[in-house]
C-alpha positions in Angstrom: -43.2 -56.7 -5.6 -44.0 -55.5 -8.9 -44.2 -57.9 -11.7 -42.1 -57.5 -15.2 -43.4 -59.7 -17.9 -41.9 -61.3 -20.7 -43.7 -61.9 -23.1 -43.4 -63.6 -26.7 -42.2 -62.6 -30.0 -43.3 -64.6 -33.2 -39.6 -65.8 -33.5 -37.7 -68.7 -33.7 -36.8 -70.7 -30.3 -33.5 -69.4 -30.5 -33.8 -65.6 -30.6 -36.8 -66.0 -28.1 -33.8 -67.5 -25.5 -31.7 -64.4 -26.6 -34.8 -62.3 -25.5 -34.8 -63.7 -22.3 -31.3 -63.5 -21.2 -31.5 -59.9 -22.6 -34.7 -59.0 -20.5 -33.8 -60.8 -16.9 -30.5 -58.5 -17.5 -32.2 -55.3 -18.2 -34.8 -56.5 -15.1 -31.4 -57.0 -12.7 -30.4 -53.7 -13.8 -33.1 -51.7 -13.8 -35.0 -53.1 -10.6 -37.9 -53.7 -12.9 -39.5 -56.1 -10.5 -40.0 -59.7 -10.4 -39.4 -61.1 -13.7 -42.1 -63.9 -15.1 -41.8 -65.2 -18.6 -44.8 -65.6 -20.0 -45.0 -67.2 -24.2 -48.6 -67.3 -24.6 -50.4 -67.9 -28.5 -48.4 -64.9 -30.3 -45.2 -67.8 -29.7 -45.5 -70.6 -32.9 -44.3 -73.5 -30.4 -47.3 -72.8 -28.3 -50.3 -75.6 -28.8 -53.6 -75.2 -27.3 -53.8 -78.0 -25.7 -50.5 -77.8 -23.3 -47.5 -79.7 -23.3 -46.2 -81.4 -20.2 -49.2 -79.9 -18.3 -48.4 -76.4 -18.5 -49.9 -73.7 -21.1 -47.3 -71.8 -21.0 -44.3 -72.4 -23.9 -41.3 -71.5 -21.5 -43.0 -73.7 -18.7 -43.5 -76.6 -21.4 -39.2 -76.5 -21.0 -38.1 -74.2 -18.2 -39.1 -73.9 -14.3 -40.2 -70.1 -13.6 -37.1 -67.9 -13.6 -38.0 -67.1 -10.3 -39.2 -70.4 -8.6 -41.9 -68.6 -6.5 -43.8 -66.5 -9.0 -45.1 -68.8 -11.9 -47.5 -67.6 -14.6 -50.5 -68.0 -11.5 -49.3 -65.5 -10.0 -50.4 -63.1 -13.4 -53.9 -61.4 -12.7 -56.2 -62.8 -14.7 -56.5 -58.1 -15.6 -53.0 -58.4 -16.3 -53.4 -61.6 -18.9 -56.3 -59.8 -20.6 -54.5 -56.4 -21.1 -51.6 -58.3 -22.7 -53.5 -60.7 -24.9 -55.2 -56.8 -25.8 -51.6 -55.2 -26.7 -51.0 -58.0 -29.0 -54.5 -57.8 -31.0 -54.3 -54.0 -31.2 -50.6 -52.9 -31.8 -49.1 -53.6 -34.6 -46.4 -56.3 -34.2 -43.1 -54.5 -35.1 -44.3 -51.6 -32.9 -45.3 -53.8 -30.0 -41.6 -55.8 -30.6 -39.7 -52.2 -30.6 -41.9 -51.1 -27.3 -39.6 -50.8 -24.7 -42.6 -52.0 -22.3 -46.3 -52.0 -22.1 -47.6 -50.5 -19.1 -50.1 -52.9 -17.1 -52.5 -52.5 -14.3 -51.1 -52.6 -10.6 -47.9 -50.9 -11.4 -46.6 -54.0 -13.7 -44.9 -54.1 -16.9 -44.8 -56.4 -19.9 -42.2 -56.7 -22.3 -41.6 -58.5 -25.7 -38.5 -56.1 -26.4 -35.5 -57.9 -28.0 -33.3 -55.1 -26.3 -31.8 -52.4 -27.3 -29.4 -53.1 -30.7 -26.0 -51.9 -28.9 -23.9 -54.1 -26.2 -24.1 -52.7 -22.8 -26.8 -52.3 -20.4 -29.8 -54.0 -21.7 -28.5 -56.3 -24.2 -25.9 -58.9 -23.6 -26.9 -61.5 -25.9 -26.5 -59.4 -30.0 -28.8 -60.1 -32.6 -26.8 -62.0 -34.8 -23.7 -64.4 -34.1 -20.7 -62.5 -36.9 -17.2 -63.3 -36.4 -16.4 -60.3 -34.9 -18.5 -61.2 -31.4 -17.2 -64.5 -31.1 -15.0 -63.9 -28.3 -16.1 -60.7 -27.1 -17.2 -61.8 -23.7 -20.6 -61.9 -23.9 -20.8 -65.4 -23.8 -19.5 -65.0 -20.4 -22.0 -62.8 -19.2 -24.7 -64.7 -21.2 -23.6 -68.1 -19.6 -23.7 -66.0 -16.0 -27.8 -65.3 -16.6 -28.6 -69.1 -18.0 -27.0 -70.2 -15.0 -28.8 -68.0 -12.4 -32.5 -68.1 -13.9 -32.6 -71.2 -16.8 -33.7 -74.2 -15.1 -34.3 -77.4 -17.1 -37.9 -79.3 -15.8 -37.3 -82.6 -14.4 -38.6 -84.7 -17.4 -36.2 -82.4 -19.6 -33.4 -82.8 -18.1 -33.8 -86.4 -17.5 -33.6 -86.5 -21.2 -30.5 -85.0 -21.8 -28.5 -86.6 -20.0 -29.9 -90.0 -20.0 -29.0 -89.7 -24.0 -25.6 -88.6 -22.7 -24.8 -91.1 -21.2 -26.1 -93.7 -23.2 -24.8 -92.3 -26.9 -21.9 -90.2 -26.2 -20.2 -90.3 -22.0 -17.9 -93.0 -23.4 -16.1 -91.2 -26.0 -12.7 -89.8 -25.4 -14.1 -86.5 -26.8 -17.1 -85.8 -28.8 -17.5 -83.5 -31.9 -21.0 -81.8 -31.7 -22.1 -80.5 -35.3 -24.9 -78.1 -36.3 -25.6 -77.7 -39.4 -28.7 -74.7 -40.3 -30.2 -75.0 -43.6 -33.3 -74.4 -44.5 -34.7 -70.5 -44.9 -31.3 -69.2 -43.5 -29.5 -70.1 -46.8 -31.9 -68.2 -48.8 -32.5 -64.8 -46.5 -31.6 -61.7 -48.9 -31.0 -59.9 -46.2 -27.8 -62.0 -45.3 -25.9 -62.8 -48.5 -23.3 -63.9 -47.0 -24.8 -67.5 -46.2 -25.4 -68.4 -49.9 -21.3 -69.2 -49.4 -22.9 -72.2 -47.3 -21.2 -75.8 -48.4 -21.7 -78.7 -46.8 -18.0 -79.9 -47.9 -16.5 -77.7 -45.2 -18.9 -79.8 -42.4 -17.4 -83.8 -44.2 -13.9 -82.3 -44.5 -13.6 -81.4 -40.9 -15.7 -84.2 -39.7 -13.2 -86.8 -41.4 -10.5 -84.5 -40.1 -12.0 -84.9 -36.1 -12.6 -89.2 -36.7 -8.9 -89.7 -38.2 -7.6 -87.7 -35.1 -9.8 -89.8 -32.4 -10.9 -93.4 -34.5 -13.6 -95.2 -32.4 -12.3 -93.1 -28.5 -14.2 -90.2 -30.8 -17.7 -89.4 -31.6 -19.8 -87.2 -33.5 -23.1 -85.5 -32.6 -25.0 -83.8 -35.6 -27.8 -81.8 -34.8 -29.6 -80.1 -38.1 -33.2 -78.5 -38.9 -32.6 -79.9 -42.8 -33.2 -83.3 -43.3 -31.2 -82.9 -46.6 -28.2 -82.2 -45.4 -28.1 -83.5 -42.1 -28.8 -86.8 -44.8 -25.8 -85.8 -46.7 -23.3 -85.8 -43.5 -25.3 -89.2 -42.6 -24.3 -91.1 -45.6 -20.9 -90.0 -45.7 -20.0 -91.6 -42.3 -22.7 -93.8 -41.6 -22.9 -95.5 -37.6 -20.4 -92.6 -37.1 -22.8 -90.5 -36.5 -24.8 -89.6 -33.4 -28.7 -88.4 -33.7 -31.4 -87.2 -31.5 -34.5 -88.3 -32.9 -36.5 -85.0 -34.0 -38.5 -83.7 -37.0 -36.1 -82.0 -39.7 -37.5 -80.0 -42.6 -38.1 -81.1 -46.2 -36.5 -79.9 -48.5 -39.7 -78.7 -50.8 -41.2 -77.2 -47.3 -40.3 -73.7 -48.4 -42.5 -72.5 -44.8 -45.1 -69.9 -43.9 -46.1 -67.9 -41.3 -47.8 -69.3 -37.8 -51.4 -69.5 -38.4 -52.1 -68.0 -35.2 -49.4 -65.2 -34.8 -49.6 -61.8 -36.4 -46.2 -61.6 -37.0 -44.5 -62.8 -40.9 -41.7 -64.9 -39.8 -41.4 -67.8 -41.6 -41.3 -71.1 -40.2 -41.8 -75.1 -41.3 -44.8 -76.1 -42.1 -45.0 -78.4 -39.8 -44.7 -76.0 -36.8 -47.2 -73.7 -38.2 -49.9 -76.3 -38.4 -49.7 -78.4 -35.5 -49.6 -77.3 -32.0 -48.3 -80.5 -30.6 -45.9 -81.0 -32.5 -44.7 -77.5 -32.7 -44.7 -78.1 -29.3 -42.5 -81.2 -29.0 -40.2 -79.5 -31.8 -39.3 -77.1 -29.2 -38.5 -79.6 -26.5 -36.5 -81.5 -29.1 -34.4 -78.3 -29.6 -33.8 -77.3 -26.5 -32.7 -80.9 -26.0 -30.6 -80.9 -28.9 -28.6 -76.9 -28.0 -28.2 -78.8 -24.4 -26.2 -82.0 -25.9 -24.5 -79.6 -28.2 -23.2 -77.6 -25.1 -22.1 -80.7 -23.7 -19.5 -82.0 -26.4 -15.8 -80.7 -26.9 -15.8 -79.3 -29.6 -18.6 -77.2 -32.1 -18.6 -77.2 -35.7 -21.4 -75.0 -37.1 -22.4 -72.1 -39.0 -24.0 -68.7 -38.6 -27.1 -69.9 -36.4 -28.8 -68.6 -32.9 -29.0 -72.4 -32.4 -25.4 -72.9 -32.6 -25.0 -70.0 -30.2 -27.2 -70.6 -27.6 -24.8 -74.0 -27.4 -22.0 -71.6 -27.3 -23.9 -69.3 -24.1 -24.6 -72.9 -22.2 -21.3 -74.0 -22.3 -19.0 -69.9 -22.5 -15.6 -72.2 -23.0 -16.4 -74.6 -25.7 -14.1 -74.1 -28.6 -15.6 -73.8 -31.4 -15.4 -73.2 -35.6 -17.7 -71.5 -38.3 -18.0 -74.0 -41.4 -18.2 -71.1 -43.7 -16.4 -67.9 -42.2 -14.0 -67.8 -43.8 -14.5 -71.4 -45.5 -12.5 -73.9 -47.5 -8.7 -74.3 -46.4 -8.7 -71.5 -43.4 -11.8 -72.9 -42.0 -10.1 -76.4 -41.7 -6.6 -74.9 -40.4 -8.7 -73.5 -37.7 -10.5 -76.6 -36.7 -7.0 -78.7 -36.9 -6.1 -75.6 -34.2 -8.9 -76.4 -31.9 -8.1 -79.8 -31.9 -4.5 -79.6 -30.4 
C-alpha cells in the first residue's frame, strides 16, 4: 500500500497533535494510504542525538499510528526528497501545500488542513468559545483513540504519578495556566485580558468545596505564574516536575528550523532537552485529561486535554472573566 507521510511543522507540540488528528482523518477519508508520522529536524523538539532510542519526535512519545509501518519502512529516496522539499520551498508555502508528491506513488504532508470544519479538519486552529461544545472533541477523541498510542516508558509515567499524587482524591481540579508569548501575540488581543486572579478565585472556590478529599493539579509553561498560584496555596498544589519559562526569556526561533515561530530559549538551544520538554508535555496534557474538572485559558495545551478526555467539564479563566467566569465554575462543580 501507498504510503502518506506526515511530516513536521516548526510549531508548538500542541498544534503539531492537532495536525495529526487532522491528517490521519483526511488519510481515512481520502484512502490516501498508510499513514506514517514522520517529525524529523524542521520539528524544535527534535535532538540529534535521539530520545528514548528513536530519531524520530513522534516515536520519542507515540508507537507508529499504524503499528506495522514505522519510520523504516520510509525509503531512504523518500527521506531525501522530503528533507529536499523542506530546504527548497519556502516554509509557509510548504505548510499551505496540500501534499508533496514523492517517488513510488507516495505522499508527504505537513498540511495543518483545510481552515473550515468538515472533511479534512476536525481539530480548528484555535480553541474560541464558540467551538467548545461543537462536537469536535468527540470526533477528535474518536482518532486519539484509534491511532495515539502512549510508549511503554510514557505511559508508565503517567499513571504511576496518578496514582501516587492524585488517585486518592475524591475529585481532582487540573489547572493550566499559558503565559508566556501567548499574552503578548498582537494578533490575539483578546488575551492581554489574562489575570491570574480568575485562576486563585476559582481554585479557593474548588478547595472550600472538597477540603483535603480534593486536589489540585497545575500544569503551566510560566514559571511566574505557575509561582504565583504556588504561593497562594502552598502543599495544595500538585506539580509534575518540568522546565517552565523565565520570565525575561522573551524566546527565538529554532536554530535549526526555517520557520519564525517563537519558542523558549531553552528549546531552541538544546536538543535534549527540547526533547524531554516534549515528553514532560505530553505527560502533563495526559494527567490533565485525567482530572475532573479543567480550569484554563485560550491554549492548544488546554485542548488537547479536552480531545483526550471529549467529557471533561471544563471553564475558560478569562472568557468572559471576573464574576461570570466564577458562576460558571461553581456550575461545573454541582
Amino acid at each position: 500500500m501507498k504510503q502518506y507521510i506526515i511530516a513536521e511543522r516548526d510549531v508548538g507540540l500542541a498544534s503539531l497533535f492537532f495536525q495529526v488528528i487532522n491528517a490521519l482523518n483526511r488519510c481515512e477519508k481520502e484512502e490516501l494510504g498508510t499513514p506514517i508520522v514522520y517529525f524529523k529536524n524542521q520539528c524544535v523538539y527534535h535532538n540529534p542525538e535521539g530520545h528514548q532510542n528513536k530519531d524520530n519526535v513522534w516515536e520519542y512519545y507515540f508507537r507508529p499510528v499504524v503499528e506495522t509501518t514505522d519510520t523504516l519502512c520510509i525509503s531512504e529516496q523518500n527521506k531525501l526528497e522530503i528533507a529536499n522539499a523542506y530546504e527548497n520551498t519556502e516554509p509557509k508555502k510548504l505548510n499551505n501545500s496540500r501534499f508533496v508528491k514523492l517517488s513510488d506513488g507516495n505522499r508527504m504532508c505537513c498540511h495543518y488542513g483545510d481552515r473550515k470544519l468538515g472533511h479534512t479538519m476536525i481539530v480548528p486552529p484555535h480553541l474560541v468559545p464558540k467551538v467548545y461544545e461543537d462536537g469536535h472533541r468527540e470526533n477528535a477523541n474518536a482518532i486519539i483513540n484509534k491511532y495515539f498510542k502512549l510508549r511503554m516508558y510514557l505511559n508508565d509515567k503517567i499513571n504511576n504519578f496518578f496514582a501516587e499524587n492524585l488517585a486518592d482524591a475524591n475529585k481532582v481540579l487540573g489547572v493550566h495556566i499559558r503565559g508566556t508569548d501567548a499574552l503578548v501575540n498582537n494578533a490575539e488581543k483578546w488575551r492581554k485580558s489574562f489575570d491570574i486572579q480568575n485562576y486563585i478565585n476559582c481554585i479557593r472556590i474548588f478547595i472550600d468545596e472538597y477540603g483535603d478529599e480534593g486536589k489540585v493539579f497545575v500544569a503551566s509553561d510560566d514559571a511566574k505564574l505557575f509561582n504565583i498560584v504556588k504561593n497562594e496555596f502552598n502543599d495544595a498544589i500538585v506539580e509534575y516536575d518540568t522546565f517552565r519559562q523565565e520570565e525575561q526569556d522573551v524566546g527565538k526561533s529554532g536554530n535549526n528550523t526555517k520557520g519564525s515561530a517563537m519558542m523558549p530559549t531553552y528549546l531552541c538551544d538544546d536538543g535534549a532537552k527540547a526533547a524531554q520538554n516534549g515528553e514532560d508535555a505530553i505527560a502533563e496534557m495526559y494527567l490533565l485529561s485525567k482530572c475532573d474538572y479543567l480550569l484554563h485559558n485560550a491554549s492548544g495545551f488546554a485542548h488537547v486535554a479536552l480531545l483526550l478526555n471529549s467529557e471533561m467539564k471544563h471553564v475558560d479563566s478569562q472568557r468572559p472573566g471576573g464574576e461570570e467566569t466564577l458562576s460558571k465554575f461553581k456550575e461545573i462543580l454541582l
